[in-house]
C-alpha positions in Angstrom: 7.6 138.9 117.3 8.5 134.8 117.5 5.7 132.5 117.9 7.3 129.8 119.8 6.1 126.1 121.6 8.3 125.6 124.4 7.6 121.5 125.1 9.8 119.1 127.6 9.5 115.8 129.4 7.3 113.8 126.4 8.7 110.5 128.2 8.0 108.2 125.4 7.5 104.9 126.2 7.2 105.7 130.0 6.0 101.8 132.0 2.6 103.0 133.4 3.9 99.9 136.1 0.5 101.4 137.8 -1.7 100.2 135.2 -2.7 96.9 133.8 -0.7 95.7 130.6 -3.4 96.6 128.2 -4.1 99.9 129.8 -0.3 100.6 129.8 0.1 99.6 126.2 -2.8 102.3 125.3 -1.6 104.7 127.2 2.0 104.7 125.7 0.2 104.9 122.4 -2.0 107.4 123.7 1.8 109.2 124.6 2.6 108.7 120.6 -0.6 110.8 119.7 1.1 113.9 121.8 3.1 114.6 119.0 0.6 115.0 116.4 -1.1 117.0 118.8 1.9 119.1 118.9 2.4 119.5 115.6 -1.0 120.5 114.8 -0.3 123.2 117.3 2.3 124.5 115.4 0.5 124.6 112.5 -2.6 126.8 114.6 -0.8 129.4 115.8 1.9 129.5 112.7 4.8 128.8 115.2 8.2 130.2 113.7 10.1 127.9 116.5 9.5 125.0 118.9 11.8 124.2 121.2 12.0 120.5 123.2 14.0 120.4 126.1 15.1 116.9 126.8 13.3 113.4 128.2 11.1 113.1 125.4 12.1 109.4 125.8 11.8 107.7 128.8 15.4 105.9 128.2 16.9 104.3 126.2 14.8 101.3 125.4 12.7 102.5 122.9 9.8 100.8 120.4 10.7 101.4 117.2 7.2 102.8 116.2 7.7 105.0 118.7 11.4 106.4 117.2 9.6 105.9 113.7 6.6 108.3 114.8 8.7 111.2 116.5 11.1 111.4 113.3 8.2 111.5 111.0 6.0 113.7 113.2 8.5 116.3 114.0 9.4 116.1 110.2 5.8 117.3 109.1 6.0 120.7 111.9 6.0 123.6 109.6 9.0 125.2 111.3 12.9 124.3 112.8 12.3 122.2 116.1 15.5 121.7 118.5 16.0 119.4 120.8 18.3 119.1 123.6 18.8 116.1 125.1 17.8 115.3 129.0 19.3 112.9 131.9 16.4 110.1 130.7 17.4 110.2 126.5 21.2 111.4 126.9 22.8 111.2 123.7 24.7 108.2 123.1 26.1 106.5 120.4 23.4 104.2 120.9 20.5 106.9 121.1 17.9 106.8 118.8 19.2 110.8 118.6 22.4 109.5 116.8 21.3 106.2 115.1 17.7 107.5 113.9 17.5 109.8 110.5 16.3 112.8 111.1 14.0 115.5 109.0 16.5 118.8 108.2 14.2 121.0 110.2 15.2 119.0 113.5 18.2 119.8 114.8 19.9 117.5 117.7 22.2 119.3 120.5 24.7 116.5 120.6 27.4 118.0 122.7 27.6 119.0 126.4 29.7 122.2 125.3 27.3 125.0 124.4 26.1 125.2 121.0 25.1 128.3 119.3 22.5 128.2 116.3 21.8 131.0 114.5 18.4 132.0 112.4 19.0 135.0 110.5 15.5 134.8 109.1 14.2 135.1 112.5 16.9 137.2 114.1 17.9 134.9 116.6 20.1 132.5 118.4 19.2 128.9 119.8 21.7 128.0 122.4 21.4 124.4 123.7 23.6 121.5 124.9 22.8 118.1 125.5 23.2 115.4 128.4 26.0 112.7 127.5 25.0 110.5 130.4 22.1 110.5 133.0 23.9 112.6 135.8 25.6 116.1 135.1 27.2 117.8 138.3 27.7 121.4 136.4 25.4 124.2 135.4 24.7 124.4 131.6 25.0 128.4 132.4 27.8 128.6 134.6 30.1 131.4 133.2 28.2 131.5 130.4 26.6 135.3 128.1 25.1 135.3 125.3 27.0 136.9 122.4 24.6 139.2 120.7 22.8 141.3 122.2 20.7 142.7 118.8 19.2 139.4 118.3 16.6 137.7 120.1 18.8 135.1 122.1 16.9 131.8 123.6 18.5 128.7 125.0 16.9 125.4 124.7 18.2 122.7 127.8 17.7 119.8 130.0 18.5 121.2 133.9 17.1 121.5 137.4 16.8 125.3 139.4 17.7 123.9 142.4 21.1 123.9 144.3 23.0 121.0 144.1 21.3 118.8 142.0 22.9 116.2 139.9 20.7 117.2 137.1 22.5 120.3 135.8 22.0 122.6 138.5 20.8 126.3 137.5 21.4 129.4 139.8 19.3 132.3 139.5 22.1 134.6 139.4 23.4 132.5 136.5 20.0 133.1 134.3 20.3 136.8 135.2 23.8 137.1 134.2 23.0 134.8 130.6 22.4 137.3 128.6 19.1 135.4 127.1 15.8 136.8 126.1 14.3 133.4 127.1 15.7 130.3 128.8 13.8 126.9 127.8 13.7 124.3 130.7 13.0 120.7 130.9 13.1 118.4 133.6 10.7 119.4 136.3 7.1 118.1 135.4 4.9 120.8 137.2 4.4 124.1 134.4 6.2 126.8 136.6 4.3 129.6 134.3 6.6 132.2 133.3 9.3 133.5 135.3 11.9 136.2 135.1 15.4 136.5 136.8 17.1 140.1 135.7 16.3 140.9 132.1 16.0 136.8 131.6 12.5 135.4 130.9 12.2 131.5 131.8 9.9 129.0 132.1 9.1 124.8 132.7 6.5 123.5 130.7 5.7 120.5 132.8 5.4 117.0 131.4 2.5 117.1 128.3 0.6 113.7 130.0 0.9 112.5 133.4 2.0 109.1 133.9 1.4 109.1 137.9 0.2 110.4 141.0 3.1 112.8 141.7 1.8 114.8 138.3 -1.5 115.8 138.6 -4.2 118.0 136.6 -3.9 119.3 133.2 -0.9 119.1 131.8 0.7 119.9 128.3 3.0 122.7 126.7 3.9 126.6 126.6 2.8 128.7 123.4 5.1 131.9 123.6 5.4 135.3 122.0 8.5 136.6 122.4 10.2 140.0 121.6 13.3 141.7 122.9 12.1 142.9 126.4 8.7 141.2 125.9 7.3 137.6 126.2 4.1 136.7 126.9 3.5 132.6 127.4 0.0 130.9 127.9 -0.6 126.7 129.0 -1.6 125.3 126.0 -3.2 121.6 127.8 -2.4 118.7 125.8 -2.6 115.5 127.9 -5.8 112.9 127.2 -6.1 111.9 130.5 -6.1 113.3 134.4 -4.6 111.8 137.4 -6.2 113.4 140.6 -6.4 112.9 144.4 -9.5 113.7 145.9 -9.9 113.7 149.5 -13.7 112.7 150.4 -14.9 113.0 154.0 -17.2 110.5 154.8 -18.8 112.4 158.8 -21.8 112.3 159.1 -22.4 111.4 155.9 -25.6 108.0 155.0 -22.7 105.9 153.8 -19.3 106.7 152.4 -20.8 105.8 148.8 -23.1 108.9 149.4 -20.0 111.5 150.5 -18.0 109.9 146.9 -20.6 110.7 144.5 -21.4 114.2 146.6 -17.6 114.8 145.8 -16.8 114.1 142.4 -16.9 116.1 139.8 -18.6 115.4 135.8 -16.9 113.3 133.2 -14.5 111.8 135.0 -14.1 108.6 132.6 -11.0 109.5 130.5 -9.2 110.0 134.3 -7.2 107.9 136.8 -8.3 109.1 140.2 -6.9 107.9 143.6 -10.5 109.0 146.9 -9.1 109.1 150.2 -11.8 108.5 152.5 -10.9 110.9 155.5 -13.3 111.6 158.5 -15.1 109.6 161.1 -17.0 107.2 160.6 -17.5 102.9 160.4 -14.3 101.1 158.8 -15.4 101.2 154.9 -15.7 98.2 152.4 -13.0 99.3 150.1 -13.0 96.4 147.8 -17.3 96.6 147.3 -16.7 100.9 146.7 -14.2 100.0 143.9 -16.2 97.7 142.7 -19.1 99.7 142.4 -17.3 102.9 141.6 -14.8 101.3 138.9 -16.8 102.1 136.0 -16.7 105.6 136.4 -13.5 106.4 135.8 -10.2 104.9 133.3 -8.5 104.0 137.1 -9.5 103.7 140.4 -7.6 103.4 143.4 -9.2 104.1 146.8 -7.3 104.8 150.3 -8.6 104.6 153.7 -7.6 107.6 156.3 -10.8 107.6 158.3 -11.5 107.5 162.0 -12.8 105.7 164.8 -16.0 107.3 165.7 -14.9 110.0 169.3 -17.8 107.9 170.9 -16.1 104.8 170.5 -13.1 106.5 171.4 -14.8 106.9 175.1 -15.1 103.5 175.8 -11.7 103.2 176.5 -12.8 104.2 180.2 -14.7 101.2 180.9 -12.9 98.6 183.0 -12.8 96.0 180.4 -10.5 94.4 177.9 -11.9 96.3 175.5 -11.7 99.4 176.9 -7.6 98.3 177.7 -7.2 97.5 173.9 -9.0 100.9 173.0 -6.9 103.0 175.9 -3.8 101.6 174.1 -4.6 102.5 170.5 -6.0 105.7 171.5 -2.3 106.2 172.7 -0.6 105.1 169.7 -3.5 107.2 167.5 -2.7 110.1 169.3 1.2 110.1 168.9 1.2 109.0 165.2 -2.1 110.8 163.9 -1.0 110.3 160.4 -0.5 106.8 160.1 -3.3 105.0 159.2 -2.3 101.5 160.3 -3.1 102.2 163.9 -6.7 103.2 163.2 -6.8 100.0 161.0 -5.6 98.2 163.9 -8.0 99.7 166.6 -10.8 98.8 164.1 -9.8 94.8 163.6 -9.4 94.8 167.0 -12.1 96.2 168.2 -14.4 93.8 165.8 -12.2 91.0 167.3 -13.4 91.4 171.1 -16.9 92.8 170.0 -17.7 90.7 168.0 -15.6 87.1 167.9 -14.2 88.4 163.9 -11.3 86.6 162.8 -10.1 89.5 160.5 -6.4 88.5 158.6 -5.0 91.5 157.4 
């Protein structure tokens, strides 16, 4: 049986355009640290591979500490580690992949022709290729079979299981005709948990630290035991930090402060969290709630999505300009219920001929 950590989509050096300079500075440091953390999981569980398939960078720009500390880090894991380069770190001649020295146990797919490594001590075969620019129109698996079928056969690339992307598409029928034991993706940063297509076990990681709101929760690597017919995988989390996006409605609640701290959860300190105030209720002081809420958390970033009170609403009988202004936005509300501006409108308005406020948006 292999012991094998399955990792992808590192993005090294990633902007974090959403953070302040300083934050962003720790947080690409905080990025570095992944890698010790994944070599001391090797080292727990006595890994005999670990596979990384592509964007551990996040282009080619990269800090020299940074190239420095993933040599040196993947240098110290206690077993062969292969990479296969992804549309974000295509190998180049300018890649740190081809200018960078690299420990013997790390071995570089530097070709986008399928290469075939083979581990007699194990009794198996790494199969991997690598992006040579940041688009690739064909399938790494299109006509392709593994070529011995008495060893444990894995394949470690960069591609997207979707039709027609310009990311190495993958068709399912191609990963059940491959002839692999296991296929190692990287590219798509949600963990898909194991899958299987035919006799072909396959699986995406996810990115091992979000970086925004489109990857959310707990995030890190796969830890897999794999045997011909057999392979068992389990989410090993590895990311420092959280980004969530918690919906809070603020009906009928004392004040929208009271629904927040009804709705959030312990310890959320180390985490970047986005609260969307949804509901009915009075327009809320977004700058004051942040303000008072910003300590509790690493980043805070609130949204309002709440609603004009349904009594208000009602006025838009009365024979008045208000209740014009108010039969008009009612309108618009009603034909575009998810877009916010017109309930933000109704509200500045409303405050404008209530009560003489001279609100600039």
């Amino acid at each position: 049986m292999l012991k094998i950590i399955h990792g992808a989509d590192f993005h090294l050096d990633s902007p974090f355009s959403g953070l302040s300079p300083d934050q962003a500075a720790q947080r690409r440091g905080e990025q570095r640290e992944l890698l010790d953390a994944l070599a001391r999981l090797a080292a727990e569980k006595q890994a005999d591979l670990v596979l990384l398939s592509g964007d551990l960078l996040d282009g080619e720009r990269v800090y020299r500490e940074t190239a420095q500390t993933l040599a040196r880090t993947l240098g110290a894991v206690p077993c062969p580690v292969f990479i296969s380069p992804g549309n974000h770190d295509f190998y180049s001649p300018r890649s740190v992949y081809a200018t960078l020295d690299w420990p013997d146990n790390v071995h570089i797919f530097r070709s986008s022709e399928m290469e075939r490594v083979d581990l007699p001590q194990l009794n198996c075969a790494v199969y991997g290729r690598a992006f040579r620019e940041s688009h690739q129109a064909e399938s790494p698996l299109a006509g392709f079979r593994a070529e011995d079928e008495g060893k444990l056969n894995l394949m470690c690339v960069h591609g997207d299981a979707a039709p027609n992307s310009p990311y190495g598409p993958i068709a399912p029928m191609d990963i059940a005709a491959s002839g692999l034991d296991y296929l190692a993706l990287g590219h798509i940063h949600q963990c898909s948990g194991l899958q299987r297509e035919g006799n072909t076990f396959w699986a995406y990681p996810g990115c091992p630290e979000g970086r925004g709101f489109d990857e959310l929760g707990e995030k890190g690597v796969l830890y897999l035991e794999a045997e011909k017919d057999s392979i068992s995988a389990q989410f090993v989390p590895l990311g420092q930090r959280r980004y969530e996006i918690l919906p809070v409605d603020v009906t009928g609640a004392n004040s929208p402060m009271s629904a927040i701290l009804a709705a959030l959860p312990p310890n959320t300190g180390r985490d970047i969290y986005r609260l969307i105030l949804t509901g009915e209720g009075a327009a809320p002081d977004l700058r004051g709630l942040e303000q008072a809420l910003a300590p509790r958390f690493y980043g805070l970033t609130l949204e309002d999505r709440t609603r004009l009170p349904q009594d208000l609403w009602q006025r838009r009988e009365e024979d008045t300009l208000t209740g014009l202004f108010l039969q008009t936005m009612y309108e618009k509300c009603r034909e575009n219920p998810d877009e916010p501006l017109y309930q933000l409108a109704a509200r500045f308005g409303l405050a404008a001929l209530e009560d003489g406020e001279d609100i600039a948006l």
